[in-house]
N, CA, C and O atoms as a DFTB+ gen file, in Angstrom:
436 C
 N C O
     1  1       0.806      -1.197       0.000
     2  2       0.000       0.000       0.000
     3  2       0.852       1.265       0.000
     4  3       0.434       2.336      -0.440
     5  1       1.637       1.150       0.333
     6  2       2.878       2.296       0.975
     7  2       3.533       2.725      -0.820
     8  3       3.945       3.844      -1.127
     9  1       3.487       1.849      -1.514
    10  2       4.045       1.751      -2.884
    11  2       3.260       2.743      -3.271
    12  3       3.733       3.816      -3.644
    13  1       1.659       2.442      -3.217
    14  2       0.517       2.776      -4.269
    15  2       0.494       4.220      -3.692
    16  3       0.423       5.109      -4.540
    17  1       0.543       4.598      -2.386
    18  2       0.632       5.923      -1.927
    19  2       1.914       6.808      -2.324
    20  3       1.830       8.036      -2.281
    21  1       3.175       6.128      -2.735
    22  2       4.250       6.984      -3.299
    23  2       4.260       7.290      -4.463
    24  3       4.908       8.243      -4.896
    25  1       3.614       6.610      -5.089
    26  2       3.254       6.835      -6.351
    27  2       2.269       8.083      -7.054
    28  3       2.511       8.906      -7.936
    29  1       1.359       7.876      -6.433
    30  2       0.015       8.462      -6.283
    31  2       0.607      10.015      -5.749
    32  3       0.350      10.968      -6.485
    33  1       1.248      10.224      -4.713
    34  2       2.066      11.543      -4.475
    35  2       2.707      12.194      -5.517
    36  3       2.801      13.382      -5.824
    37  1       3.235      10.899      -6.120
    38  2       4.606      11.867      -6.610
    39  2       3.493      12.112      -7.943
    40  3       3.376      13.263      -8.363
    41  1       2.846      11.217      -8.461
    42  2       2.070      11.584      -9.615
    43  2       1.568      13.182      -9.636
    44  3       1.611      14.044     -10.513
    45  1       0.996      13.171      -8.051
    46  2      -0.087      14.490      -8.186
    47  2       1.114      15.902      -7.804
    48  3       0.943      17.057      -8.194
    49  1       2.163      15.472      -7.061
    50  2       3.184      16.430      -7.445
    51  2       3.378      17.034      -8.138
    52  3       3.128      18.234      -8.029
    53  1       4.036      16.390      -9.419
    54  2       4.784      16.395     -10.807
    55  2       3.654      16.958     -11.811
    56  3       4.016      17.682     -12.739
    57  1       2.415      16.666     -11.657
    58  2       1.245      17.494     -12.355
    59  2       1.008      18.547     -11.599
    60  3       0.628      19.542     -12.216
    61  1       1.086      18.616     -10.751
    62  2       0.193      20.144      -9.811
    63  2       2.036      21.075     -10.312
    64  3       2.030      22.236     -10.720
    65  1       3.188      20.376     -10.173
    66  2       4.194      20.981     -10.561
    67  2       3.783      21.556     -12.227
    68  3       3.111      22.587     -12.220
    69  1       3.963      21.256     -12.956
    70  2       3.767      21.315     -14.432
    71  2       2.202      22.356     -14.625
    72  3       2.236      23.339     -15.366
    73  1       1.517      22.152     -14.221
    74  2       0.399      23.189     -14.148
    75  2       1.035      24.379     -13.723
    76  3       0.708      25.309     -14.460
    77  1       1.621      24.632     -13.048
    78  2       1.839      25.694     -12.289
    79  2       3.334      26.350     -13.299
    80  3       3.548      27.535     -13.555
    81  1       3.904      25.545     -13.577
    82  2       4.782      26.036     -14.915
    83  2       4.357      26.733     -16.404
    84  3       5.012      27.533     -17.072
    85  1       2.635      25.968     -16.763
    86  2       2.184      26.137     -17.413
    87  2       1.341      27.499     -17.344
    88  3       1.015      28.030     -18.405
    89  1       0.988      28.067     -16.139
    90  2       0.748      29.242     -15.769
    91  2       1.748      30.348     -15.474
    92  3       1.371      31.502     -15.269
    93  1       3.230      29.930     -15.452
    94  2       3.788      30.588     -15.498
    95  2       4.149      31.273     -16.683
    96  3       4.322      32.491     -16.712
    97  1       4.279      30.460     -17.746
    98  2       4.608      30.478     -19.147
    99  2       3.488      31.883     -19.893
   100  3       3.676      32.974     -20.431
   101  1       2.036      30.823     -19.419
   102  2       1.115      32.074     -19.771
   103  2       1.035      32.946     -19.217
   104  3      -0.011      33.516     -19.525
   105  1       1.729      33.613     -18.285
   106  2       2.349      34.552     -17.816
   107  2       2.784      35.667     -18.699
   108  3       2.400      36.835     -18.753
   109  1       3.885      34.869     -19.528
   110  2       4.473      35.639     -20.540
   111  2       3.996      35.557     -21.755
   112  3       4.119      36.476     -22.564
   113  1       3.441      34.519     -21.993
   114  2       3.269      34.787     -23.149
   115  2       1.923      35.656     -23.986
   116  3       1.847      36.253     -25.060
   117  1       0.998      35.375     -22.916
   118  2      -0.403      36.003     -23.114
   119  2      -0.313      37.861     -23.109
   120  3       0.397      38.563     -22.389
   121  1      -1.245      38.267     -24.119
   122  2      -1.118      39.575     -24.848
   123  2      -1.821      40.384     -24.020
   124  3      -2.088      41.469     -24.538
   125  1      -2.309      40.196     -22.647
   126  2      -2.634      41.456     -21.749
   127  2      -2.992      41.179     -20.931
   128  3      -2.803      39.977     -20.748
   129  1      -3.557      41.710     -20.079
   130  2      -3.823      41.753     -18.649
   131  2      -4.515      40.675     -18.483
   132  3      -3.947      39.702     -17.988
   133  1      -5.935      40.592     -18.866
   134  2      -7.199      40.235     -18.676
   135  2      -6.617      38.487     -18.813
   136  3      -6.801      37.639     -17.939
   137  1      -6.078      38.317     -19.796
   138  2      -6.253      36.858     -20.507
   139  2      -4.600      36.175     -19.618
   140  3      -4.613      34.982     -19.314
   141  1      -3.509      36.894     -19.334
   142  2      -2.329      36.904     -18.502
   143  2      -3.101      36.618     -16.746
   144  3      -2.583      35.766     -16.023
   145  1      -4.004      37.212     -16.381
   146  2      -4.706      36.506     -14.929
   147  2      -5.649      35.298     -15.602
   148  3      -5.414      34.141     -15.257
   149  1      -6.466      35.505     -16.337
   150  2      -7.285      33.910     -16.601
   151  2      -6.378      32.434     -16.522
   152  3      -6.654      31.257     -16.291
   153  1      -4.781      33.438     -16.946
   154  2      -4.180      31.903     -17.708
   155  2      -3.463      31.790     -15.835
   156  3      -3.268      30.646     -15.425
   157  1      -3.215      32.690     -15.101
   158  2      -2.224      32.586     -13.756
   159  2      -3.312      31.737     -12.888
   160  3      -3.015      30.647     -12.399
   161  1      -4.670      32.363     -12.731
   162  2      -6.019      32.068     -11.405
   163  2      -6.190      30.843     -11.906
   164  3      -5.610      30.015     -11.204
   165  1      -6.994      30.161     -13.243
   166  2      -6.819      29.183     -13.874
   167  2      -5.807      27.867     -12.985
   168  3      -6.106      26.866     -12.334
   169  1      -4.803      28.380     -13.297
   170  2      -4.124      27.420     -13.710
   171  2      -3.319      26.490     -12.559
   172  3      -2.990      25.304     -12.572
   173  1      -3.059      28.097     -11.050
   174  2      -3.132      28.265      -9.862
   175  2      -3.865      27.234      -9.131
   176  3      -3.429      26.294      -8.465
   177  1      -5.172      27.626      -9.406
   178  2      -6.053      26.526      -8.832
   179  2      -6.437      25.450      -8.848
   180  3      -7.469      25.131      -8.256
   181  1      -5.594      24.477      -9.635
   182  2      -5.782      23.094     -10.413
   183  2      -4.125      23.215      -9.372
   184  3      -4.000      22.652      -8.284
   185  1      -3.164      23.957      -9.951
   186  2      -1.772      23.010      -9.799
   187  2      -1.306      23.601      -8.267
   188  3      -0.372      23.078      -7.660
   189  1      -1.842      24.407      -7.884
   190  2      -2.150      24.156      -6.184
   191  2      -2.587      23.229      -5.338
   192  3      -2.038      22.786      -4.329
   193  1      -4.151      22.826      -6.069
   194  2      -4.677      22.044      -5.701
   195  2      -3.997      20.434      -5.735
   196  3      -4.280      19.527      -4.953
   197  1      -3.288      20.393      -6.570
   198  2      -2.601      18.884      -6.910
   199  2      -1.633      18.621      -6.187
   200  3      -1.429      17.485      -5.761
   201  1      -0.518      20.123      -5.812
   202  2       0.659      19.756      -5.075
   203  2      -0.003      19.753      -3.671
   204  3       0.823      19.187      -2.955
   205  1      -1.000      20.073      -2.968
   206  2      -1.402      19.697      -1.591
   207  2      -1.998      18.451      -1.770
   208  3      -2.151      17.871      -0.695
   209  1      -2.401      17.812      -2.772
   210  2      -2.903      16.216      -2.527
   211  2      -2.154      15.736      -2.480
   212  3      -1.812      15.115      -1.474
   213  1      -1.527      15.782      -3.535
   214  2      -0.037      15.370      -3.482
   215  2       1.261      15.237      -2.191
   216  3       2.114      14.353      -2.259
   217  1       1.230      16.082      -1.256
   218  2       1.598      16.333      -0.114
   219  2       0.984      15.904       1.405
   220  3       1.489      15.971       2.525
   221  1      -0.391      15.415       0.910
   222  2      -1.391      14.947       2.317
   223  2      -0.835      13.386       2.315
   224  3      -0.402      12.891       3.355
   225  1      -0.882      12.589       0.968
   226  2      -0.110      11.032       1.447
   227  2       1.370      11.162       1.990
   228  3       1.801      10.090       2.416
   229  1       2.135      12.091       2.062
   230  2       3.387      12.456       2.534
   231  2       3.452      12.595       4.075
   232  3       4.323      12.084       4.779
   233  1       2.685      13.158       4.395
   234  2       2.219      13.681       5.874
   235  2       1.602      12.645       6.583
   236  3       1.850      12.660       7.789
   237  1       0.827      11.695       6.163
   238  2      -0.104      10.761       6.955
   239  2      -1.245      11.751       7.288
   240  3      -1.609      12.827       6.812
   241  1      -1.794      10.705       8.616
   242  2      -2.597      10.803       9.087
   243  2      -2.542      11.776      10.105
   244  3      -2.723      11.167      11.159
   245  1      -2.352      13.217      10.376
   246  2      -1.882      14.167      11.260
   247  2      -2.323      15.301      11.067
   248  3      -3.201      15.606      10.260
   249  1      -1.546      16.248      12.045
   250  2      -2.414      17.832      12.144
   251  2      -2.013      18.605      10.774
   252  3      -2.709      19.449      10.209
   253  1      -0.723      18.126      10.357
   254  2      -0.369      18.296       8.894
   255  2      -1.466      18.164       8.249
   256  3      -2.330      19.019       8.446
   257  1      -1.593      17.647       7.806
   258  2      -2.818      16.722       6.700
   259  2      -4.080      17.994       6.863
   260  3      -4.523      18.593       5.883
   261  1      -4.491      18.226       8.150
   262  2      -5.472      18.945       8.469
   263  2      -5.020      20.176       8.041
   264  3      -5.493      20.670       7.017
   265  1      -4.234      20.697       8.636
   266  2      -3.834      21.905       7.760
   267  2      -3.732      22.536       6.056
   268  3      -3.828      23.663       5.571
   269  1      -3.451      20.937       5.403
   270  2      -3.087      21.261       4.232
   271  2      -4.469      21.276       3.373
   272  3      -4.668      21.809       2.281
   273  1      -5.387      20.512       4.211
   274  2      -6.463      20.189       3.687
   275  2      -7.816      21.980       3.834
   276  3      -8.849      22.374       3.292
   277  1      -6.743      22.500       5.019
   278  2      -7.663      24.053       5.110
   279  2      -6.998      24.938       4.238
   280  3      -7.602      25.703       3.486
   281  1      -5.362      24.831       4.345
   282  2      -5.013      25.662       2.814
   283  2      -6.055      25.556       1.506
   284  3      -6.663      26.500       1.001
   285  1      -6.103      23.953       1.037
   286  2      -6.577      23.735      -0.133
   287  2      -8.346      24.392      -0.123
   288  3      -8.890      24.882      -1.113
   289  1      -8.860      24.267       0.973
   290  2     -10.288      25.106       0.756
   291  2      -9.684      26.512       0.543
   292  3      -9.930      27.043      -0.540
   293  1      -8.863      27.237       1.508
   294  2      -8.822      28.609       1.243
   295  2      -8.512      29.062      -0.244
   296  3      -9.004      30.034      -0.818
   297  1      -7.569      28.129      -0.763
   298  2      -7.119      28.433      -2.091
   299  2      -8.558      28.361      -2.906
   300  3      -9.062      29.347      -3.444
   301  1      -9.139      27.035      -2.909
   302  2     -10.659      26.767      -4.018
   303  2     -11.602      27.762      -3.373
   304  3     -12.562      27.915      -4.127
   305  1     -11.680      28.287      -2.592
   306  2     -12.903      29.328      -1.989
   307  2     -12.222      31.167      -2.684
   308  3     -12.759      32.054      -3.348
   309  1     -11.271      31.049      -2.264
   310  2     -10.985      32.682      -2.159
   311  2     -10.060      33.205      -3.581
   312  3      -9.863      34.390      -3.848
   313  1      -9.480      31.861      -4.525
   314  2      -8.937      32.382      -5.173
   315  2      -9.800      32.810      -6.737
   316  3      -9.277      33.517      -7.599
   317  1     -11.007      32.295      -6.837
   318  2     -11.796      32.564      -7.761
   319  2     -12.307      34.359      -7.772
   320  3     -12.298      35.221      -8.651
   321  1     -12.793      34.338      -6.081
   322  2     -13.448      35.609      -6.344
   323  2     -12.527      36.859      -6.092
   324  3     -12.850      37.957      -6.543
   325  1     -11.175      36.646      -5.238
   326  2     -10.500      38.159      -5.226
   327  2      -9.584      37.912      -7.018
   328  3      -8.651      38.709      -7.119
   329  1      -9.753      36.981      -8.292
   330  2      -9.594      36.829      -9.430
   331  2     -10.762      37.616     -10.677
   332  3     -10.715      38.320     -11.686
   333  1     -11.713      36.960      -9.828
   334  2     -12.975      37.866     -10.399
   335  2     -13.005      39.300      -9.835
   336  3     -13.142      40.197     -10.668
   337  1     -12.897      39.637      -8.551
   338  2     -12.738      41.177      -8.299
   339  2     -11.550      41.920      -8.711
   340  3     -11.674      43.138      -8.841
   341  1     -10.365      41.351      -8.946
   342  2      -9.378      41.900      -9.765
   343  2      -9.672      42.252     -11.110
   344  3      -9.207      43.335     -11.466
   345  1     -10.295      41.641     -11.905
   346  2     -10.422      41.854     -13.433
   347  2     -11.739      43.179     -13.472
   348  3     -12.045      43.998     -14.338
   349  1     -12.248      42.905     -12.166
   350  2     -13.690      43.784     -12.422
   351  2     -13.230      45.281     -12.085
   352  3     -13.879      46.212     -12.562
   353  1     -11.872      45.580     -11.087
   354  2     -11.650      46.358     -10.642
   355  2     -10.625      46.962     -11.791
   356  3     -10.568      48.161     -12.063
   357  1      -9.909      46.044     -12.355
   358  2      -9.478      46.425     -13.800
   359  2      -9.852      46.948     -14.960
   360  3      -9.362      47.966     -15.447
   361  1     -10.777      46.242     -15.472
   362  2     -11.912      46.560     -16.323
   363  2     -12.602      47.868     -16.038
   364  3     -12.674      48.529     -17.074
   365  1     -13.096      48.432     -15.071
   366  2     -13.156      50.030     -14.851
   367  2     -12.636      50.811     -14.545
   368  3     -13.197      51.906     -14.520
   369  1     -11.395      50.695     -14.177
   370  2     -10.501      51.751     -14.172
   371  2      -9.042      51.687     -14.824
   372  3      -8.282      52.631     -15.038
   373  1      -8.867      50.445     -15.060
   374  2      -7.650      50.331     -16.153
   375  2      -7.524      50.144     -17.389
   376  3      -8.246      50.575     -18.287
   377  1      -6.452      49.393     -17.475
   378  2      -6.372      48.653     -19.723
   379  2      -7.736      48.129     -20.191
   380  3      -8.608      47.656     -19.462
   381  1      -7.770      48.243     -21.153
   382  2      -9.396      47.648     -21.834
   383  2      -8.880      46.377     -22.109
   384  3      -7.657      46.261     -22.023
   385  1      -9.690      45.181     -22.489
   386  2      -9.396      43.894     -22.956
   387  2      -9.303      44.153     -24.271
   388  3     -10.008      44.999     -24.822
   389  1      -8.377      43.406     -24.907
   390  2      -8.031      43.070     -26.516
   391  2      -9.299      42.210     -26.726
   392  3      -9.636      41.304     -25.965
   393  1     -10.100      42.662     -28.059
   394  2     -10.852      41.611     -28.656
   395  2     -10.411      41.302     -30.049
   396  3     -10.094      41.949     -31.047
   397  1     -10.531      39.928     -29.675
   398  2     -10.080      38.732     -30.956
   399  2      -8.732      38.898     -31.829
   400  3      -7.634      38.904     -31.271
   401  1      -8.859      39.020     -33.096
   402  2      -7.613      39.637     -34.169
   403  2      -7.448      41.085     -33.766
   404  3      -6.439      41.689     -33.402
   405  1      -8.320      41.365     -33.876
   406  2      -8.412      42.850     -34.782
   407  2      -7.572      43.869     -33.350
   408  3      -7.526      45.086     -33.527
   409  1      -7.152      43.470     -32.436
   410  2      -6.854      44.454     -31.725
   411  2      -7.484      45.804     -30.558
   412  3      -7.099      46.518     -29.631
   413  1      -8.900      45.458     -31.541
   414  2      -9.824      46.360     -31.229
   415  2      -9.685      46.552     -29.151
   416  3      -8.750      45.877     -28.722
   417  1     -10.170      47.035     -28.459
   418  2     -10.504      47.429     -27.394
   419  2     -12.475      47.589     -26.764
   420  3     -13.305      48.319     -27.305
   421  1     -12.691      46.835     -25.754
   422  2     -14.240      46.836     -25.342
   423  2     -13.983      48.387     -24.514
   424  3     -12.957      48.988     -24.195
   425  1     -15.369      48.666     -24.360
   426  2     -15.923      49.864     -23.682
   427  2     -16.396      49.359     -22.708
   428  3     -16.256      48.149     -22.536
   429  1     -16.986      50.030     -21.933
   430  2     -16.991      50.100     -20.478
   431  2     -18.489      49.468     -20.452
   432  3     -18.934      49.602     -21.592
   433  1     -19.451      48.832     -19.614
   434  2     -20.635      48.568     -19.828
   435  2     -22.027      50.109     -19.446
   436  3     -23.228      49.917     -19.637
């Protein structure tokens, strides 16, 4: 069993790792603000979420475990909406979003 649990760690490691690379990347590479946080909050919250599962078969059965398991709500609870209040707080007072090819810029609602 001890096998199937090292495994199973390092699996959700090495993916919650790589997600989180993959948000880094779109970091740079994405063409503005708006679509540069979709690709960071996104991507955050999957490869966060993986390296604390990933980390609870490491820990056992302990106050660890409990802890990591209240990180991982705080992260899935709080990182959606201060993501959504960032873009909203953006969107009216900062850069406009790029739409599609054309470069164009949205207006305000």
């Amino acid at each position: 069993m001890t096998t199937v649990l090292f495994w199973f760690s390092g699996i959700c490691l090495v993916a919650g790792g790589v997600f989180c690379l993959i948000g880094g990347i779109g970091l740079l590479r994405m063409p503005d603000f708006y679509t540069r946080m979709h690709a960071a909050s996104v991507t955050e919250t999957l490869g966060v979420g993986l390296l604390l599962l990933g980390l609870m078969p490491q820990a056992g059965l302990s106050l660890v475990t409990l802890k990591l398991v209240m990180v991982g709500l705080l992260v899935f609870l709080v990182s959606p909406a201060v993501s959504h209040a960032l873009a909203r707080a953006a969107f009216l007072r900062g850069p406009k979003p790029l739409l599609a090819q054309s470069g164009e810029v949205a207006s305000k609602p």
